[in-house]
N, C-alpha and C positions, 0 to 999 in steps of 0.2 A: 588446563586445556585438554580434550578428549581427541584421541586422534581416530577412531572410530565409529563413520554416523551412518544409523539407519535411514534408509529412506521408504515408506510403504504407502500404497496407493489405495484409495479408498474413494470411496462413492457417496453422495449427500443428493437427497432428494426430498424436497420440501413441497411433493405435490403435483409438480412439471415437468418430472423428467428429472433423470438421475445425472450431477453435475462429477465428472471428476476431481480428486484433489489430490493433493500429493501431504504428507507428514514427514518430517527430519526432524531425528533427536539422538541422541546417543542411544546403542541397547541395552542400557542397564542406568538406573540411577538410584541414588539413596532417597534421593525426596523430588516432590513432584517440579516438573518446569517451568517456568513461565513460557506462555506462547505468542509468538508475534509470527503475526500476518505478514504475509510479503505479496505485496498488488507489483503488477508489471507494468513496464510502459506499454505506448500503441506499436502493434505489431510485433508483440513478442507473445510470452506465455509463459506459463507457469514452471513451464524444466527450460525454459531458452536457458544459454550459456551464463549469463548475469545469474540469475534467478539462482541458480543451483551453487554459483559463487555463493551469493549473499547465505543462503540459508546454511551452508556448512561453514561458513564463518562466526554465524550467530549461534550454530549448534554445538561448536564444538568450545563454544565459551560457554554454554550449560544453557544453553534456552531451546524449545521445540519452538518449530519453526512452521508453517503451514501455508499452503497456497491454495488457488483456484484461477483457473481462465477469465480473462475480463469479457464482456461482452463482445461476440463475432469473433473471438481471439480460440487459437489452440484448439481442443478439443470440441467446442461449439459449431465449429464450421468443417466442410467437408475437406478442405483447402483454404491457404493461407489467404489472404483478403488484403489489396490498396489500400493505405492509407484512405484514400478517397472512397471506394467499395464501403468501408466500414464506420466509414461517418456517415454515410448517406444512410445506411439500415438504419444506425442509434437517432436518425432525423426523424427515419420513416415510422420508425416503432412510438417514437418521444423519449425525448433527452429525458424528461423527469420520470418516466416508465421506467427505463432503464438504469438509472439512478438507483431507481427505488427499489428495483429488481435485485439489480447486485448487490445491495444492502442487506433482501433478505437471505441471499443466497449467502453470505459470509458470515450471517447469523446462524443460519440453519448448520455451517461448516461449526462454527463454535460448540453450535447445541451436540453438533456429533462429536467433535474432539472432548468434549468436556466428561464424558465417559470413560478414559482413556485413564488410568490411575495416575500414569505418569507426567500429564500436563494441567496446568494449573489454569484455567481459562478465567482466572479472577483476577489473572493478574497480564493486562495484554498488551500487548506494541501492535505497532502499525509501522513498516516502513514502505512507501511507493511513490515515485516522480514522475513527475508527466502525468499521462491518462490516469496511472493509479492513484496521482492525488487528486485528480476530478473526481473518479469513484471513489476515493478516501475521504474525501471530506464528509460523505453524510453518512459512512460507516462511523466515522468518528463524532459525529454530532449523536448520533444512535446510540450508541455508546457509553458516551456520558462519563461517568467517574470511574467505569467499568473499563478504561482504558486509561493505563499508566505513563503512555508516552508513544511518540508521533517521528518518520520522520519523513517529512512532505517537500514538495518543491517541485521548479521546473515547472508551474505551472503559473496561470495567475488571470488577474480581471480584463488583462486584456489582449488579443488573439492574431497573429498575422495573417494576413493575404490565403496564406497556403493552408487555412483550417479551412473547415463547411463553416460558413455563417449560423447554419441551424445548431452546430454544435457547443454556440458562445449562450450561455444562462449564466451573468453575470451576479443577478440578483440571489438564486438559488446558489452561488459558490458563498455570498457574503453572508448569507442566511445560515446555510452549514454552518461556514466559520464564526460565525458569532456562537456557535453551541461549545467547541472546541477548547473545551479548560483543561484537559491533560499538556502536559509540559513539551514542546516541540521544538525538533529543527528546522528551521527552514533554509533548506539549498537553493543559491542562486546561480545559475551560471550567467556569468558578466558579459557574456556576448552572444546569450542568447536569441536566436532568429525567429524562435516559433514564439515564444511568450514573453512582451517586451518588458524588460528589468522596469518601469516604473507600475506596473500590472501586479509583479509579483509581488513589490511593496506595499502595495495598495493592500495586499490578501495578509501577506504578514501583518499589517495594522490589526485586519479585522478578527484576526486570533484573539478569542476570549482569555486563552491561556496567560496566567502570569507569569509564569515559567517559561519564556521561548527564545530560541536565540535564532537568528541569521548567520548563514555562512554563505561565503561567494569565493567561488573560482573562477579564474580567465576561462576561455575558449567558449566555443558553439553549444547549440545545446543537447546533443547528441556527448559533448564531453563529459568522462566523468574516471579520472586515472584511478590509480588503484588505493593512494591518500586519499580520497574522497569516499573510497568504501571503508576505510577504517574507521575514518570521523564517525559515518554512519553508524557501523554494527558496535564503538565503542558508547556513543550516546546510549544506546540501545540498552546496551547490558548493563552500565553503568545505574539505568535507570530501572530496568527490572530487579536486578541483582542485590540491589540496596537493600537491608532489610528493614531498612527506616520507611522503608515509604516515598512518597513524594516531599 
């Protein structure tokens, strides 16, 4: 365990306008890192309070860590955005635009980390719940065998009341997920209000992965105590860390 992480802020621009990002990793290491992605949920951002937990947990077990703002989120906007404000733009622009956008946009973050001597971007994670596994799924489908491990949840095929209708592409999540052969977790929260437990299962099915587990915790879906971030960042390292591979 390293008890000292950098953190440096850096710029990716793929053509559109220059996207913020943030990197965490220890300052110094003998051999290069594995890097995993960290997506946020809706209404947060890439340094909220979770966020900057999660990555100096995963850093200081020996991985570089990386983010970016999801769509309408963080540094995108002039000011923070409604739930409802920011589903209605990702309606008005198109769900699958946007999709497809953030996709290249966390490619384009890769192509620029990948310069970096000390991160190994051949070897990469994905952790993000909620919104970040809407946008994670077709990062991950993109991807392809060039991602070694996943951990997803909290989202699923099917949507309560309190979404934008235009935000359900039910078809497009299953499509992703049929791409998804890297080894995953899938988090459930049991009493989920926004994405109902038989939705989520349905998406765990459609994981191409041979490798993937489910985990379920009680409470709402805002829940997620501080055992549930360990599950996470120990799958994670576990599966980067290995020198076997998958």
């Amino acid at each position: 365990m390293y008890d000292v992480i950098e953190e440096s802020s850096f710029e990716v621009d793929r053509g559109q306008g220059p996207i913020g990002a943030v990197l965490w990793q220890v300052p110094t290491a003998e051999t290069a890192r594995p890097l995993v992605l960290l997506g946020h949920g809706g209404s947060g951002h890439k340094r909220s309070s979770r966020q900057v937990e999660l990555a100096h947990r995963l850093a200081r077990s020996g991985l570089a860590v990386a983010a970016i703002d999801g769509p309408f989120h963080g540094e995108r906007v002039a000011e923070p955005l409604s739930p409802a404000a920011y589903q209605q733009l990702i309606v008005d622009r198109g769900v699958e635009r946007v999709l497809d956008d953030l996709t290249e946009d966390w490619l384009a973050l890769i192509a620029a980390v990948s310069r970096h001597a000390q991160v190994r971007t051949d070897r990469l994670g994905y952790l993000g719940m909620s919104m970040a596994t809407r946008f994670g799924l077709p990062l991950a489908a993109a991807l392809g065998e060039r991602l070694h491990c996943a951990v997803l949840g909290k989202f699923g095929l099917e949507q309560s009341p309190a979404l934008h209708p235009g935000v359900h592409t039910p078809q497009r999540i299953m499509s992703d997920a049929s791409c998804v052969v890297a080894p995953v977790m899938y988090h459930v929260q049991w009493n989920d209000e926004i994405f109902p437990r038989s939705g989520q299962f349905a998406l765990f099915d459609g994981l191409a992965s041979s490798d993937k587990r489910l985990v379920a915790f009680p409470g709402p879906h805002a829940g997620s105590t501080d055992a549930v971030l360990t599950t996470w960042c120990r799958f994670l390292t576990e599966k980067l860390l290995d020198s076997s591979g998958r």
